[in-house]
C-alpha positions in Angstrom: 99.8 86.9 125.1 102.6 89.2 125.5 105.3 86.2 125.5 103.7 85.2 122.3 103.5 88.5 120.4 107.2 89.0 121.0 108.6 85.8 119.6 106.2 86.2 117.0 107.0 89.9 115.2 106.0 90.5 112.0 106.0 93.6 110.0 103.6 95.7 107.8 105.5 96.2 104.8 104.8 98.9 102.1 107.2 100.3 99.6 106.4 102.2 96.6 108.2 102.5 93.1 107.9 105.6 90.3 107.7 104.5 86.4 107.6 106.4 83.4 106.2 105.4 80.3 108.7 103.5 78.9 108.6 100.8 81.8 105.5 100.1 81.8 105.3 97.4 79.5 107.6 95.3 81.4 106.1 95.9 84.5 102.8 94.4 83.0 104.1 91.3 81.5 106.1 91.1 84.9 102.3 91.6 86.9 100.1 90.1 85.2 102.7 86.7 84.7 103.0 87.6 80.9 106.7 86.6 79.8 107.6 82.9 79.3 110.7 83.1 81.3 111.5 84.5 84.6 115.1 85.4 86.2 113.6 85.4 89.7 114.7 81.6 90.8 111.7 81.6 93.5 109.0 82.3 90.7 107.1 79.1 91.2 105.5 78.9 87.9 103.0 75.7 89.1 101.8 78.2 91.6 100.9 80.6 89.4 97.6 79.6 88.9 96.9 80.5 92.8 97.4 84.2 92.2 94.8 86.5 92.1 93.7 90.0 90.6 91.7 92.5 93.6 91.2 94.7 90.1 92.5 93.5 87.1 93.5 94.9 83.6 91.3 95.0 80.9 94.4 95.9 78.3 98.4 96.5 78.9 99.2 99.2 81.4 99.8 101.7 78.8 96.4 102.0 77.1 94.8 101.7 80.6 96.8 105.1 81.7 95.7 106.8 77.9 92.5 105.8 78.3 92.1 106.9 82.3 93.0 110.2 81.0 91.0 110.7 78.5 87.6 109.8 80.1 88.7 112.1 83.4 90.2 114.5 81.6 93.4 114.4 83.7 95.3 117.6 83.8 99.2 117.4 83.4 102.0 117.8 80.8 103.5 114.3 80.0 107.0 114.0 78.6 109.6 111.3 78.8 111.1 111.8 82.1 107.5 112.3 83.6 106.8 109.6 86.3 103.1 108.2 85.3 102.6 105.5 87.5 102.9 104.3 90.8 103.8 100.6 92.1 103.0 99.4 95.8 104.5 96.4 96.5 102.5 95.0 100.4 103.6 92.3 102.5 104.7 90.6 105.5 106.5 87.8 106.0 106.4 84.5 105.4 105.8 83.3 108.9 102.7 85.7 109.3 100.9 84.7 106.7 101.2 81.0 107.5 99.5 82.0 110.9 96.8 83.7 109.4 96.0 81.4 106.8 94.2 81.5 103.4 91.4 83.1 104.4 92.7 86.2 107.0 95.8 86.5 103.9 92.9 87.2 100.9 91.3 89.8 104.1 94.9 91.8 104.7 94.9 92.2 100.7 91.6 93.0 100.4 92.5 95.7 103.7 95.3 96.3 101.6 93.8 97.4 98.6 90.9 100.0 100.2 93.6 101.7 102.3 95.5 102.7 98.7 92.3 103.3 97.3 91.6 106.3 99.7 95.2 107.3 100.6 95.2 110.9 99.7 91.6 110.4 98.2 93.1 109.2 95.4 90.4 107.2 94.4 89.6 103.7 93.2 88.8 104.6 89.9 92.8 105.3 89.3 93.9 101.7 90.6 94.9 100.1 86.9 95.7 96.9 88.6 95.8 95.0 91.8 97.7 91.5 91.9 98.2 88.7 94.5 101.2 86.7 93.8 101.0 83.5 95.6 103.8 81.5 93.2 107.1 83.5 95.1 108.5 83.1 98.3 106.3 84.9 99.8 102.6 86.3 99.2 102.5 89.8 98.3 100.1 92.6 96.5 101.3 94.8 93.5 99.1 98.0 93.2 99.5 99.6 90.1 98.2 104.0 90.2 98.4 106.5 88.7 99.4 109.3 91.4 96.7 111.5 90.7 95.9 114.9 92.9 92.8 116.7 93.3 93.0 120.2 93.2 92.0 124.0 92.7 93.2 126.3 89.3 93.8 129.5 89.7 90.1 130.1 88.8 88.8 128.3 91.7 87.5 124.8 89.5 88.4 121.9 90.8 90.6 119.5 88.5 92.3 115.9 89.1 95.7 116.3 88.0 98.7 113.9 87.0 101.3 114.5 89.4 103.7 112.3 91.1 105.7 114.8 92.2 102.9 116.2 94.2 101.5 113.1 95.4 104.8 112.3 97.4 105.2 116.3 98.1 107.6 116.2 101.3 110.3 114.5 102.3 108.7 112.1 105.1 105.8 110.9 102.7 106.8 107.6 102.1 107.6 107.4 105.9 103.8 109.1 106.6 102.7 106.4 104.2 104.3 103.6 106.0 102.7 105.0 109.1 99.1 105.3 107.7 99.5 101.6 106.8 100.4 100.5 109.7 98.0 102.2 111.4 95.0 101.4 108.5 95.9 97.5 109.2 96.1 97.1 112.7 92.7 99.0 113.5 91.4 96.5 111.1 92.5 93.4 113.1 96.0 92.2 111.9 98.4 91.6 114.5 101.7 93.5 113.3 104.6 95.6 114.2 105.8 99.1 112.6 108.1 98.3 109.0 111.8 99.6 109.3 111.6 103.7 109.5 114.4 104.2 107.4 114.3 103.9 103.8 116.3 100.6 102.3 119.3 101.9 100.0 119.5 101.0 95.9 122.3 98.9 95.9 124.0 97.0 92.7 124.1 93.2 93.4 127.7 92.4 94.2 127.1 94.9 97.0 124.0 93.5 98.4 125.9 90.2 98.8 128.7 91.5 100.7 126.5 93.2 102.9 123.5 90.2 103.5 127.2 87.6 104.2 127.9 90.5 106.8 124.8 90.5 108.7 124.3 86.8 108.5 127.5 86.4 110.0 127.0 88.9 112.7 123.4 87.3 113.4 125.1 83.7 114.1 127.7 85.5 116.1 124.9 86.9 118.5 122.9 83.4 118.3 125.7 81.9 120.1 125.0 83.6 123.4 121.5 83.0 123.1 122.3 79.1 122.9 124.0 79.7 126.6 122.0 77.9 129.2 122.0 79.5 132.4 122.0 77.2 135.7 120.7 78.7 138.4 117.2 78.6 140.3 117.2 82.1 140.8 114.5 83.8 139.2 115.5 87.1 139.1 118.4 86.2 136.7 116.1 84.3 134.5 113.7 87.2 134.0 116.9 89.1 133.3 118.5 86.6 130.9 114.7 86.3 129.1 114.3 89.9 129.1 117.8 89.9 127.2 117.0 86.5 125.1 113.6 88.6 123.4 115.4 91.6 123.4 118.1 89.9 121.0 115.8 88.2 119.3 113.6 90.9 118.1 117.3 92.4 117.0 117.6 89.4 114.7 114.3 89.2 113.3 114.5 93.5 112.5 117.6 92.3 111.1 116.4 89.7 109.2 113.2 91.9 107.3 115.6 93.9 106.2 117.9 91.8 104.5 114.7 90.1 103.0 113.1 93.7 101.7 116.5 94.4 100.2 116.8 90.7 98.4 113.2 90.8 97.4 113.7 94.6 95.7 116.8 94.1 94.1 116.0 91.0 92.3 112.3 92.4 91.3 114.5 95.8 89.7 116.9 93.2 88.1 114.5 91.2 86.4 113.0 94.7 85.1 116.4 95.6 83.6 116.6 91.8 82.4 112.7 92.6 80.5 114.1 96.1 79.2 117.1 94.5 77.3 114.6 91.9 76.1 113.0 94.6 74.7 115.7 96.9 73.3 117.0 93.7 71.6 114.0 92.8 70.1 113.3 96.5 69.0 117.2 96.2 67.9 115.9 93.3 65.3 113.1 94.9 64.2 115.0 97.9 63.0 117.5 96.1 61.7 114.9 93.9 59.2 113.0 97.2 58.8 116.2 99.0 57.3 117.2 95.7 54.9 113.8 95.7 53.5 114.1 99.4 52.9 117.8 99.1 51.5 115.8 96.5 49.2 113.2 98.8 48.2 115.5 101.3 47.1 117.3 99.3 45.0 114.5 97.6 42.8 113.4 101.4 42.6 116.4 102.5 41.2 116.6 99.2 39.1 112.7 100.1 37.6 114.0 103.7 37.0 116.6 102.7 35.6 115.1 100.1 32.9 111.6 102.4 32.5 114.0 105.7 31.5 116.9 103.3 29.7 119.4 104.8 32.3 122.1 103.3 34.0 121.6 102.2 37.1 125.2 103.1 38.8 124.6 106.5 36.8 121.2 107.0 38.4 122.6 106.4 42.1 125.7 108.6 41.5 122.8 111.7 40.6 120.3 110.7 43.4 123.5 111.0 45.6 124.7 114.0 44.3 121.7 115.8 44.5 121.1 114.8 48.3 124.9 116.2 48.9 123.9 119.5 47.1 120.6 119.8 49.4 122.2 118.7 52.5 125.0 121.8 51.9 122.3 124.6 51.6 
């Protein structure tokens, strides 16, 4: 059993993302499979009718949050920059969830899904969505919170309280979150190994490619000695050379969860920036009709005026603009 646990590692994977307001609308059409078209080439859109909500979304993301709010009476001053929401992204790879199949995959969501649900005794009621994507490379859960913290004023009443900042007070909470998960999981059955301790760097595009062409190269570079037969009937040097063959094989496949983790979040944050100029383009348009129907407006107003008082028209635009120049002065 040991033999097999060894050349068959997989991870517990949990990473967590901060929105504000103003992303959240992407997000959902992103989540809940809402856009048309999709920039991530391994969105199988034929398999999207295999994915599968754990809580799903009555409304878009935003009126969810105001309306969570309102009927808890959330405490918590909201402006612009204010982080509102939480994303967890869970997964493994691709290998373990083909060895678990269908059934044991719906069970580790499912797992999945209570251990966010009481991290922090956050509370289920402040889950605003939970989605299985089946139709990507891989199967994975977004969770979708708002980081909410339960509290004391300085009256002694106890309040629940907006605050991401709070939530992920510390500077090893993300790593005390990835070992709560871990833990959470394999009490409940599921065969896996400890994700990657250190936190995966934000890295533009260009650089992620030199960097995944490094490591593959350096992973087929160290393959090469494990394609070495070794003749010889001793058994002492087999164990050795075995001991050595796992031990480089585990190196490869830590190696190879982390080039997949940074893939997977870099395309996921490029198709976000892909949906947010979408948007500002669209909003572009808008304004732009929105300002030619109001230059319009203005100047059948000033033609009426102009015919109802018998005044010229060039006349009556050289006063308007006049009198906005004197009021603009004082």
């Amino acid at each position: 059993m040991a033999k097999g646990r060894c050349l068959n590692v997989s991870y517990a994977i949990i990473r967590n993302t901060n929105y504000k307001m103003k992303n959240l609308a992407g997000i959902y059409r992103h989540n809940e499979r809402k856009n048309t078209h999709y920039s991530n080439k391994y969105i199988n859109k034929q398999n999207s009718k295999l994915n599968y909500s754990l809580k799903s979304p009555y409304s878009t993301y935003e009126k969810i949050f105001r309306d969570i709010r309102k009927s808890y009476n959330l405490k918590g001053m909201i402006k612009n920059v204010s982080n509102v929401m939480c994303e967890l992204i869970i997964t493994s790879d691709k290998e373990f969830f083909n060895r678990i199949g269908e059934e044991e995959t719906k069970r580790y969501f499912k797992t999945a899904y209570k251990f966010v649900a009481n991290y922090k005794n956050l509370g289920e009621q402040f889950i605003v969505s939970a989605k299985v994507h089946m139709d990507e490379s891989t199967p994975h859960l977004h969770i979708l919170f708002i980081p909410v913290v339960h509290k004391k004023d300085k009256n002694g009443n106890t309040i629940s309280k907006i605050a991401c900042s709070e939530f992920w007070k510390g500077k090893d909470s993300y790593k005390n979150l990835q070992d709560n998960f871990y833990s959470y999981v394999t009490k409940s059955g599921f065969d896996l190994e400890r994700g990657n301790k250190e936190e995966n760097e934000h890295i533009p595009v260009e650089k992620l490619k030199k960097i995944t062409n490094y490591e593959m190269q350096e992973m087929f570079k160290e393959t090469n000695y494990l394609e070495q037969e070794k003749k010889t009937d001793d058994i002492e040097i087999i164990k050795k050379d075995y001991k050595r063959v796992i031990h480089k094989f585990n190196t490869l496949a830590n190696r190879y969860t982390r080039i997949k983790n940074i893939v997977e979040d870099t395309m996921i944050k490029a198709e976000k920036i892909q949906q947010e100029n979408i948007e500002l383009n669209e909003e572009n348009q808008r304004l732009n009709t929105e300002n030619s129907k109001l230059k319009d407006y203005i100047d059948k107003t000033f033609e009426y005026v102009s015919i109802l008082f018998d005044f010229s028209k060039n006349r009556l635009k050289k006063l308007v603009k006049s009198f906005i120049e004197t009021f603009k002065s004082k």
